[in-house]
Every structure is written in C-alpha cells, then in structure tokens.
Chimera marker file (.cmm) of the C-alpha trace (Angstrom):
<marker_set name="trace">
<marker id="1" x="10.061" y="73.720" z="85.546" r="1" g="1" b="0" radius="0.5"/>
<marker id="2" x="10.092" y="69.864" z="86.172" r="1" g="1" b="0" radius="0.5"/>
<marker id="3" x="9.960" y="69.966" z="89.663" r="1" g="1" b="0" radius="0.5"/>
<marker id="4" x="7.349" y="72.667" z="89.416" r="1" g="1" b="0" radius="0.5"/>
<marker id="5" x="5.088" y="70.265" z="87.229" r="1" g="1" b="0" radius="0.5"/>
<marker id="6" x="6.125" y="67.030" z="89.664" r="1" g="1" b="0" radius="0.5"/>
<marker id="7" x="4.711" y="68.699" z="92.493" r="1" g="1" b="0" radius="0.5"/>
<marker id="8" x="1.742" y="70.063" z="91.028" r="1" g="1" b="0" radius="0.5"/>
<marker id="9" x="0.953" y="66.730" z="89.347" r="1" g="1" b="0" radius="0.5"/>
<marker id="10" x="1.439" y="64.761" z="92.550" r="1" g="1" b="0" radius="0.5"/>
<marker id="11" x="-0.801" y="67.289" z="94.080" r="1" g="1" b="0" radius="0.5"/>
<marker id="12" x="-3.586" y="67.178" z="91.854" r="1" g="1" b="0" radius="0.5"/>
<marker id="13" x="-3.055" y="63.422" z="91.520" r="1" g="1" b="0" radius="0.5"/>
<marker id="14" x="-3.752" y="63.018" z="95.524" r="1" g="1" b="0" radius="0.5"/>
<marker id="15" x="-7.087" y="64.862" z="95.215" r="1" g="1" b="0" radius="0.5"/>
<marker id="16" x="-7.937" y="61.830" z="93.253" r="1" g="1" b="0" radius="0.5"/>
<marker id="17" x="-7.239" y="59.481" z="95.648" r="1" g="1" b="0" radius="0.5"/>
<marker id="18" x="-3.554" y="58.395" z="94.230" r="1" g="1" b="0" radius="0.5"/>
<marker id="19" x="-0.796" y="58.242" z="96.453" r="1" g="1" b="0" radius="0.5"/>
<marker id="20" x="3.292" y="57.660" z="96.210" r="1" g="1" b="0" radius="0.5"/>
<marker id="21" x="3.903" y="54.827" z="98.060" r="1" g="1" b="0" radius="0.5"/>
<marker id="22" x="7.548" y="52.690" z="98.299" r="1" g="1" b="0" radius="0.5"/>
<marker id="23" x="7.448" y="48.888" z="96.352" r="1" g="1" b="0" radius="0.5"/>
<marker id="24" x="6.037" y="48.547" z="93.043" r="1" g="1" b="0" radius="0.5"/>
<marker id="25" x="3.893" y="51.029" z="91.549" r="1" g="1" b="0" radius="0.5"/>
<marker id="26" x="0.293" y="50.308" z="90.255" r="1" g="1" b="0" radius="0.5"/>
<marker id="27" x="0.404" y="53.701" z="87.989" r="1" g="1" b="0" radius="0.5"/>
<marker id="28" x="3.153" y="55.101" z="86.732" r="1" g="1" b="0" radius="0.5"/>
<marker id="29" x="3.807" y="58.826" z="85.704" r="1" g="1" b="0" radius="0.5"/>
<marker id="30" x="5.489" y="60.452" z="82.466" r="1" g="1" b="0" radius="0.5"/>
<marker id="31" x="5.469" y="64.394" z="83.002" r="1" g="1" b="0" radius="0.5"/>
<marker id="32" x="6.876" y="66.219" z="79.999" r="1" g="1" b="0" radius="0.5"/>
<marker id="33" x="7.265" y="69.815" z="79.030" r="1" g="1" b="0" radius="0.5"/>
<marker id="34" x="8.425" y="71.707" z="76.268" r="1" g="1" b="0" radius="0.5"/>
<marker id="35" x="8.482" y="75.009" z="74.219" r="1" g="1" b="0" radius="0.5"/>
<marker id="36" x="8.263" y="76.059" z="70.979" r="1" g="1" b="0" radius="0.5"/>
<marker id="37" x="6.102" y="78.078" z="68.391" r="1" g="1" b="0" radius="0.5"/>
<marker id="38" x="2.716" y="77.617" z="66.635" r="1" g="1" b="0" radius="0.5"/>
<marker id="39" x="2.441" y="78.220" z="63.431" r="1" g="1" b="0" radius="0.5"/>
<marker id="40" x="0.602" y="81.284" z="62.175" r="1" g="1" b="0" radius="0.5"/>
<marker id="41" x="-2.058" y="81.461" z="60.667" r="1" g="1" b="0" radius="0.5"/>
<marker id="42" x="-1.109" y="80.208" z="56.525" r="1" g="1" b="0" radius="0.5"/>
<marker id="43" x="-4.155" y="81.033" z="54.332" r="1" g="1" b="0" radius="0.5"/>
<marker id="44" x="-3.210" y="84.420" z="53.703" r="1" g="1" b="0" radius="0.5"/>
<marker id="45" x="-1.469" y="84.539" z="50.668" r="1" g="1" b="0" radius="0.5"/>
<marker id="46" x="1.986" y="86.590" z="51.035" r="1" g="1" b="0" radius="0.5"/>
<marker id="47" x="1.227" y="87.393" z="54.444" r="1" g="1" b="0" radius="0.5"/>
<marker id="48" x="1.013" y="84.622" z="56.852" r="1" g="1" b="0" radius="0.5"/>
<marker id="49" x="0.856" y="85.459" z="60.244" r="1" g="1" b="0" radius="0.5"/>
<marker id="50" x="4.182" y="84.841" z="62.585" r="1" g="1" b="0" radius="0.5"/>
<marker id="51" x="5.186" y="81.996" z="64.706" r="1" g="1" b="0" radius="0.5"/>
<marker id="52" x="3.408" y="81.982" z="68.464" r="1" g="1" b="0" radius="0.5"/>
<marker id="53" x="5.775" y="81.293" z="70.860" r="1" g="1" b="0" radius="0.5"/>
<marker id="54" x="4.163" y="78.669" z="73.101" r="1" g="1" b="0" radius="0.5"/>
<marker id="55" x="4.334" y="75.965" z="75.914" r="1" g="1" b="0" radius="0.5"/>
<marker id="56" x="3.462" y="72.753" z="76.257" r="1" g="1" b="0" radius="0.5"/>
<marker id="57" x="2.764" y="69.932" z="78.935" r="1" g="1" b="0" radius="0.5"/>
<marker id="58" x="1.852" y="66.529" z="78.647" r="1" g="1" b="0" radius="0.5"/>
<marker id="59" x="1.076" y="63.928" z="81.428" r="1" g="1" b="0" radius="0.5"/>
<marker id="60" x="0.886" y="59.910" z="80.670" r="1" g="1" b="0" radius="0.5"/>
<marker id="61" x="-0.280" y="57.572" z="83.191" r="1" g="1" b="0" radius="0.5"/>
<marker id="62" x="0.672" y="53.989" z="82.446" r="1" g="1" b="0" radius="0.5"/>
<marker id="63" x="-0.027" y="50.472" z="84.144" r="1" g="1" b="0" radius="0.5"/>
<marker id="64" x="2.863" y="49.692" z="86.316" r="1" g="1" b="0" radius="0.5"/>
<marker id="65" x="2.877" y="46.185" z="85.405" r="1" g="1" b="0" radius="0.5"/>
<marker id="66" x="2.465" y="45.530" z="81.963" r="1" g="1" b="0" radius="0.5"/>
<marker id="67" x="3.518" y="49.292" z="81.049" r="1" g="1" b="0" radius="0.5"/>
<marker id="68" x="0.552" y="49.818" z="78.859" r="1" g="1" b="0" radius="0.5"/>
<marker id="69" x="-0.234" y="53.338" z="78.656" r="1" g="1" b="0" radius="0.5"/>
<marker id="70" x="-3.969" y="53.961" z="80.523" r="1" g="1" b="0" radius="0.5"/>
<marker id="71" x="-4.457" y="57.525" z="79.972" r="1" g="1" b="0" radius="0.5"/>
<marker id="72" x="-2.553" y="60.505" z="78.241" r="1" g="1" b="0" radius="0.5"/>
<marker id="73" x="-3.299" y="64.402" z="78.836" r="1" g="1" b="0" radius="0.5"/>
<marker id="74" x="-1.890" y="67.459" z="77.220" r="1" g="1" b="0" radius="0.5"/>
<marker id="75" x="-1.707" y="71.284" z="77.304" r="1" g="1" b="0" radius="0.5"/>
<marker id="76" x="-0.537" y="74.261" z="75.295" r="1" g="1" b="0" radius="0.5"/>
<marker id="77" x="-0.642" y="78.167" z="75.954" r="1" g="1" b="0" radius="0.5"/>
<marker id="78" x="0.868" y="81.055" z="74.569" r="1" g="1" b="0" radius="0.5"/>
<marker id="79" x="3.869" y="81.977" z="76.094" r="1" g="1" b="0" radius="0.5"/>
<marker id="80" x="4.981" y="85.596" z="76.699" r="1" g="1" b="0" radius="0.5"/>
<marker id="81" x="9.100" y="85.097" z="76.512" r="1" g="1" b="0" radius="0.5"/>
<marker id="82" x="9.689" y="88.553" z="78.261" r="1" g="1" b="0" radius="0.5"/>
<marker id="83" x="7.807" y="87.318" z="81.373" r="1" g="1" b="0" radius="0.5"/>
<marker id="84" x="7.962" y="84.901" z="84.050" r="1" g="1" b="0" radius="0.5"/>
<marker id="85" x="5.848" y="81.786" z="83.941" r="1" g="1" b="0" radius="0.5"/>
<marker id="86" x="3.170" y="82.735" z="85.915" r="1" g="1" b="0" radius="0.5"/>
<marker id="87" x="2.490" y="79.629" z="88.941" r="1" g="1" b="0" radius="0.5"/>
<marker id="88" x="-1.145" y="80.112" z="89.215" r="1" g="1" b="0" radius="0.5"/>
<marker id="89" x="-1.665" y="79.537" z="85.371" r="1" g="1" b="0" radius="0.5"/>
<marker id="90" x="0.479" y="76.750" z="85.465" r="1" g="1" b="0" radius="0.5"/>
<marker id="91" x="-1.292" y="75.293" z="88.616" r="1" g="1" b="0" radius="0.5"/>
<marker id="92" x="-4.878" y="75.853" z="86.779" r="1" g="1" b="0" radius="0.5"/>
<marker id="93" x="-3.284" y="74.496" z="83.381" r="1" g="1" b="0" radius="0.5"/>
<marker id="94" x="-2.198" y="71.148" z="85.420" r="1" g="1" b="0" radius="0.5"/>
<marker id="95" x="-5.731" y="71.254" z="87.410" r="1" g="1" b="0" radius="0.5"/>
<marker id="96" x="-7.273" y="71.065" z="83.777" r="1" g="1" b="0" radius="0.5"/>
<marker id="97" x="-5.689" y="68.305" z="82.012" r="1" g="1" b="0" radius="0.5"/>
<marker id="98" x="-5.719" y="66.246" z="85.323" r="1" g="1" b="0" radius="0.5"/>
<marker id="99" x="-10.086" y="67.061" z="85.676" r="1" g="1" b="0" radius="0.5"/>
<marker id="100" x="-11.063" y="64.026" z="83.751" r="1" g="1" b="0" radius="0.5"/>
<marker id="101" x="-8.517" y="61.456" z="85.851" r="1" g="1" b="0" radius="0.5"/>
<marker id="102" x="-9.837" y="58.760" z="86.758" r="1" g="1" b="0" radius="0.5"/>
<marker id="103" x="-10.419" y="58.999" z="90.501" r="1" g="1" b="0" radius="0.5"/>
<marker id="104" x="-9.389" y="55.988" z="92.496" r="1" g="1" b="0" radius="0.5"/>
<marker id="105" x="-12.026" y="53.617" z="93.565" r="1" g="1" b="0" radius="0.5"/>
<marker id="106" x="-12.778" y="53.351" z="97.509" r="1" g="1" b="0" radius="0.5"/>
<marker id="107" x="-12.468" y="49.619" z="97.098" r="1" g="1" b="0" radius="0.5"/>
<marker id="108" x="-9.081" y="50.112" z="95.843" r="1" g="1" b="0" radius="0.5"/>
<marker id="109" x="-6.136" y="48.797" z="98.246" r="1" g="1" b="0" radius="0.5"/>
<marker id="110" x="-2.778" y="49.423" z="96.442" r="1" g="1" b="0" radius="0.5"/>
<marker id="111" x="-1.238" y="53.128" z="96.262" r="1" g="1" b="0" radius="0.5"/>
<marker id="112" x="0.226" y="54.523" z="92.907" r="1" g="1" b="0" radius="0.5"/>
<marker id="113" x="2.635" y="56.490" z="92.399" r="1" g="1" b="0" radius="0.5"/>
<marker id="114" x="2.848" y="59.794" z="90.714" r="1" g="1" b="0" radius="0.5"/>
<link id1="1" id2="2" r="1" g="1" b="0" radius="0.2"/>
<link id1="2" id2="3" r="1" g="1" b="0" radius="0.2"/>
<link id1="3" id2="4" r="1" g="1" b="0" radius="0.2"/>
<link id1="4" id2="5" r="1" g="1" b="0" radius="0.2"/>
<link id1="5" id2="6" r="1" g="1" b="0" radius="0.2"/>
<link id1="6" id2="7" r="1" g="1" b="0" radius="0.2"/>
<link id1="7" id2="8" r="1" g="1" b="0" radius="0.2"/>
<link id1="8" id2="9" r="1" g="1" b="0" radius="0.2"/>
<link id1="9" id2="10" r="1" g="1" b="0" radius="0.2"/>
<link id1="10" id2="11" r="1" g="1" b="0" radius="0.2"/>
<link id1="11" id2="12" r="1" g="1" b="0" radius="0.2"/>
<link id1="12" id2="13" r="1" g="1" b="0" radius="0.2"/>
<link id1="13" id2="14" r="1" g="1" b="0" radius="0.2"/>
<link id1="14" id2="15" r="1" g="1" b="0" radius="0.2"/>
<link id1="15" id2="16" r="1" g="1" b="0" radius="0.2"/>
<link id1="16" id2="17" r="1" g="1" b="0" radius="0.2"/>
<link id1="17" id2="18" r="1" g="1" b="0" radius="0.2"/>
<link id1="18" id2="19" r="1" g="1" b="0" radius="0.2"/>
<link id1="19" id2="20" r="1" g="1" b="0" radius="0.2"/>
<link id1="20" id2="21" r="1" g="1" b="0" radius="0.2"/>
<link id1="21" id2="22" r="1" g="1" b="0" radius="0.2"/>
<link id1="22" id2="23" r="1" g="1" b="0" radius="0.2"/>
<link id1="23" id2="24" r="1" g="1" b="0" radius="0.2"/>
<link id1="24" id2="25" r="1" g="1" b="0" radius="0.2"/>
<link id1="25" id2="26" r="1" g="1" b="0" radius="0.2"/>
<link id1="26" id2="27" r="1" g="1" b="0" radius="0.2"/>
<link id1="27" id2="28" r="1" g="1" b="0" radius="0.2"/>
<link id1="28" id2="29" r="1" g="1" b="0" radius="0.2"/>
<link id1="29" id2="30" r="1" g="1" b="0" radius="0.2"/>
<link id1="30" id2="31" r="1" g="1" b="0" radius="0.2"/>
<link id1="31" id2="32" r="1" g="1" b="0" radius="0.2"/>
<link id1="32" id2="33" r="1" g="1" b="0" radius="0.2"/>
<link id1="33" id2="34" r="1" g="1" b="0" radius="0.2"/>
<link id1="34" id2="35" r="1" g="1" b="0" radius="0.2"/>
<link id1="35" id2="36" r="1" g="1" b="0" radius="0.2"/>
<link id1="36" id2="37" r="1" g="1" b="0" radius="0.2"/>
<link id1="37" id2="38" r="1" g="1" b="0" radius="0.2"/>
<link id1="38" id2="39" r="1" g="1" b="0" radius="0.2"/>
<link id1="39" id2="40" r="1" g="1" b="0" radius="0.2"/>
<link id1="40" id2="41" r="1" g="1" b="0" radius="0.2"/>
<link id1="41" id2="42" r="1" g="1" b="0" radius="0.2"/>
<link id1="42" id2="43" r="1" g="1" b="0" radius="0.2"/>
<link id1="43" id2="44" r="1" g="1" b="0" radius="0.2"/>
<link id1="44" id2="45" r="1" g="1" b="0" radius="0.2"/>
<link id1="45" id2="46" r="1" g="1" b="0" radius="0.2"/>
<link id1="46" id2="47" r="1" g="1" b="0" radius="0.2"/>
<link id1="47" id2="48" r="1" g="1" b="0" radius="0.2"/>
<link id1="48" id2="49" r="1" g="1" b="0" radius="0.2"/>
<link id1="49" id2="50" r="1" g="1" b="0" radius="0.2"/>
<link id1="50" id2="51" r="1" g="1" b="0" radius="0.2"/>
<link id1="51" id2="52" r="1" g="1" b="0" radius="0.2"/>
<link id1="52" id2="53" r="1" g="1" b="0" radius="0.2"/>
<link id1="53" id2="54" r="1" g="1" b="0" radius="0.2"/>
<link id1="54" id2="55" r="1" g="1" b="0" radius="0.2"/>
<link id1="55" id2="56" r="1" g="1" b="0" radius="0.2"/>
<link id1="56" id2="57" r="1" g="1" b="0" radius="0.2"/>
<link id1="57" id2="58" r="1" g="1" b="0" radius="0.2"/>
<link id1="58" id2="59" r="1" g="1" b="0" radius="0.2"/>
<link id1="59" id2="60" r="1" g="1" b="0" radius="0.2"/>
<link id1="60" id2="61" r="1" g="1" b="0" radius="0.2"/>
<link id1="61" id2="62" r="1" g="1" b="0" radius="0.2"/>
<link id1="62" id2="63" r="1" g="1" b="0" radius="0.2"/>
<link id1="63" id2="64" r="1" g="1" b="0" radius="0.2"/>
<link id1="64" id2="65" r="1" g="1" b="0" radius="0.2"/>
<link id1="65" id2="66" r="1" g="1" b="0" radius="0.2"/>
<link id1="66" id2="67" r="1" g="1" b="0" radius="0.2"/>
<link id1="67" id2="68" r="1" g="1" b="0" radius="0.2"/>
<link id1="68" id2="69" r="1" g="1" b="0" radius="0.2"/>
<link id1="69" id2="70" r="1" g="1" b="0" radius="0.2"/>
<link id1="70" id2="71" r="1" g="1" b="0" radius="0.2"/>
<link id1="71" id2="72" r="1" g="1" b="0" radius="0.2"/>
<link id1="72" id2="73" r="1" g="1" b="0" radius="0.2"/>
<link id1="73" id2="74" r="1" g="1" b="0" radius="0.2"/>
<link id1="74" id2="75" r="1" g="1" b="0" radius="0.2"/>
<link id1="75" id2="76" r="1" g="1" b="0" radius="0.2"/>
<link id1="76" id2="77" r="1" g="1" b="0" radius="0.2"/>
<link id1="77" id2="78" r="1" g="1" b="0" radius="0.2"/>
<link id1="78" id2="79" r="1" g="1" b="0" radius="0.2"/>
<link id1="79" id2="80" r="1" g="1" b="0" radius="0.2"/>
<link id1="80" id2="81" r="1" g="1" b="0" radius="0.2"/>
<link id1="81" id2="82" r="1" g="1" b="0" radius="0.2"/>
<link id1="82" id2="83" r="1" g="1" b="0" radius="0.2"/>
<link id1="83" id2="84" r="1" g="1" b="0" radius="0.2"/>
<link id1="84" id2="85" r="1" g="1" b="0" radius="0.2"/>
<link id1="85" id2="86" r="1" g="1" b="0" radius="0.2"/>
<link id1="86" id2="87" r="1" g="1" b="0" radius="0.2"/>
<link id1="87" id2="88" r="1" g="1" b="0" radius="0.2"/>
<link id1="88" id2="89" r="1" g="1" b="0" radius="0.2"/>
<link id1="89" id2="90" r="1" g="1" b="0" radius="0.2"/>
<link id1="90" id2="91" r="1" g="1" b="0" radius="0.2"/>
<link id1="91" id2="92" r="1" g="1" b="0" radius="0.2"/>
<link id1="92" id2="93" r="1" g="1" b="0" radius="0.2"/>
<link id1="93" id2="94" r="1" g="1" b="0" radius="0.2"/>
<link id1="94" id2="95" r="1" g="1" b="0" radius="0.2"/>
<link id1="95" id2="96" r="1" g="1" b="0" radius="0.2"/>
<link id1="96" id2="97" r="1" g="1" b="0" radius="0.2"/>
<link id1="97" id2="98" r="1" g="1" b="0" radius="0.2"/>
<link id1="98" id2="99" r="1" g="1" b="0" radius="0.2"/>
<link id1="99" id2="100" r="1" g="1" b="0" radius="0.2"/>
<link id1="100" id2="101" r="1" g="1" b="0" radius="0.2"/>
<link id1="101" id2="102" r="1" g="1" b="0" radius="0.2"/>
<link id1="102" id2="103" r="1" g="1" b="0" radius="0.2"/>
<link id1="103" id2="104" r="1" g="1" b="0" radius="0.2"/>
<link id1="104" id2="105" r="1" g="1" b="0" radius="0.2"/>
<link id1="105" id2="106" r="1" g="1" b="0" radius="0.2"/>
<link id1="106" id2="107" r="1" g="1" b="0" radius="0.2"/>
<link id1="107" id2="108" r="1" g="1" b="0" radius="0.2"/>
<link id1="108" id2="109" r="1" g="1" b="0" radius="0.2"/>
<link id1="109" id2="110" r="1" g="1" b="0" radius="0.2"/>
<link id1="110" id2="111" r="1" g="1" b="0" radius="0.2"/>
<link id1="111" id2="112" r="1" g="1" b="0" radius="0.2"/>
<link id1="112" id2="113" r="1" g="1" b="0" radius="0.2"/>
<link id1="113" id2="114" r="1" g="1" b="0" radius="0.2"/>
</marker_set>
C-alpha cells in the first residue's frame, strides 16, 4: 500500500511543479496510512449503530531545512474488507487531498522532493 501511495503522491506532486531531485531537499514528504473503524452512530439509546470499517491517508509536507511542518492533508473512506482496494479510488482519493497544494512558483529554482 506504501509504495502504491509513494507513487501516486510523487505523481500528483509533479503536476504541481515539485520534483525529486538528489542533495538536500527543499520539501520534505510524510505519507501515512492506516485502517481502522468509525464509530457508529451513539445517540440511539440501546442501539448504537456498529463500527465502520475504514481507511485512512494522511500526507505532511514539511520545510526541509528547519523541519517545520508547511502543510498537512488527510483522507478517510469506508472500506469494504471482503474486497480489493480499488486503484482508481485510491488515485482520485490522493488527487483530492493533494488539489489545494501549493503549486510551485515559476520563479522557483530548487527541486523538492516527494
């Protein structure tokens, strides 16, 4: 699942104008990803509703110099545990977090790395 998120981080990442590049990096990437369950639903008295088994991604971006964290983006779905994780709703869940990125400025020299 890691390398599946890597590459479609990196990906997504290049469409805004970041690139890997050797030497030190001006961004640095965290991707993380997890499972688990939601909680139901617990307002109904003797009858909550059961745990949602569910996934989650999360994608920090920090300064590669000082190591402060610049931006942070997250995900969760529903997860179906009898079927496979399905690529093109992990691409699109990646795509989403990633749309407010900051894009990299033309005037920008240095490459980061995802």
């Amino acid at each position: 699942m890691q390398e599946r998120l890597a590459t479609l981080v990196k990906a997504s990442l290049e469409t805004h104008g970041n690139a890997k590049a050797p030497g030190r990096a001006d961004l640095l990437v965290k991707i993380s990803a997890g499972s688990g369950e939601l909680q139901g639903d617990k307002t109904q008295r003797g009858n909550p509703d059961q745990p949602t088994p569910s996934g989650f991604i999360g994608i920090d971006a920090y300064d590669g110099r000082s190591g402060a964290t610049v931006w942070h983006g997250s995900g969760q779905a529903e997860l179906k545990p009898e079927q496979p994780i399905d690529d093109a709703l992990l691409a699109s869940g990646v795509e989403h977090i990633l749309m407010n990125f900051p894009a990299r400025s033309q005037g920008q020299t240095a490459s980061n790395q995802p």
